[in-house]
C-alpha positions in Angstrom: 50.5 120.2 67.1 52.5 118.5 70.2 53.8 120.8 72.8 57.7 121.1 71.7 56.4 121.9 68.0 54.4 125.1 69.8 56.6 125.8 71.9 59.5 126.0 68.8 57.0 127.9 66.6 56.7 130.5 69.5 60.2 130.8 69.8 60.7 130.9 66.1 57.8 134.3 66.0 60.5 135.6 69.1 63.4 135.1 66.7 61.8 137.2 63.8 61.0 140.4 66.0 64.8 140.2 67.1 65.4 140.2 63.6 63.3 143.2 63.1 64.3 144.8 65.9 67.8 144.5 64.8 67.0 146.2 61.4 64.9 148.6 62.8 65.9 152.4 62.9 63.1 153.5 65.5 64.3 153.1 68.7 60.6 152.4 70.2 60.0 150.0 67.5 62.8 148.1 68.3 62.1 148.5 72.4 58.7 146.9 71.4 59.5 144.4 69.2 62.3 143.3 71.8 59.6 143.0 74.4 57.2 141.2 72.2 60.0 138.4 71.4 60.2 138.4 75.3 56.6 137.7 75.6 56.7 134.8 72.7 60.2 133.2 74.6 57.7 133.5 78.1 55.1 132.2 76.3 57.0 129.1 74.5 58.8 128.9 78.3 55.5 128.1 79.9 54.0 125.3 77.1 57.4 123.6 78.0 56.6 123.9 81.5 53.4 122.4 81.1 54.2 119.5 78.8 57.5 118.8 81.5 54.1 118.4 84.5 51.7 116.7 82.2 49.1 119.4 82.2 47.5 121.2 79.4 47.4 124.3 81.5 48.9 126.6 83.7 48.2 130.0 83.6 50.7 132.5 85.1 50.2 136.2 84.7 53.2 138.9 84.6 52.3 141.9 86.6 54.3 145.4 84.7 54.6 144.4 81.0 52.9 147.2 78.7 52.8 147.4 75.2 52.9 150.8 73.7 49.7 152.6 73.4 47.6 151.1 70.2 49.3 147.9 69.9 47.0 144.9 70.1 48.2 141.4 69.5 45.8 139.5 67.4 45.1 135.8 68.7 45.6 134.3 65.8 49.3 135.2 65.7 49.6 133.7 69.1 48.1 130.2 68.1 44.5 131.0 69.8 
């Protein structure tokens, strides 16, 4: 998979939770599925970023994101 087709399937996963998000009724669900489509736009943002130097990776950490207590993202929906 070349780098714009991960970076538009991660910003295709950040498109679906806004959709959720927007038909959820829970008002934390909907705060974490907002952040989580944040992450996956950050995430897409930086396999841009790396394609637009020519390296496979840079690794960039973001101090202050939490996800709610229990949530655990498994690697294989992130591509890992």
């Amino acid at each position: 998979m070349s780098a714009s087709e991960q970076a538009a399937l991660y910003r295709l996963h950040a498109a679906k939770c806004i959709e959720l998000a927007q038909t959820s009724t829970d008002s934390q669900s909907k705060l974490s599925l907002l952040e989580i489509a944040r992450s996956w736009r950050m995430l897409a943002d930086q396999v841009d970023k790396n394609s637009e130097i020519g390296t496979t990776l840079v690794y960039e950490t973001q101090e202050g994101i939490k996800l709610p207590r229990g949530l655990m993202i498994d690697a294989a929906v992130i591509g890992h």
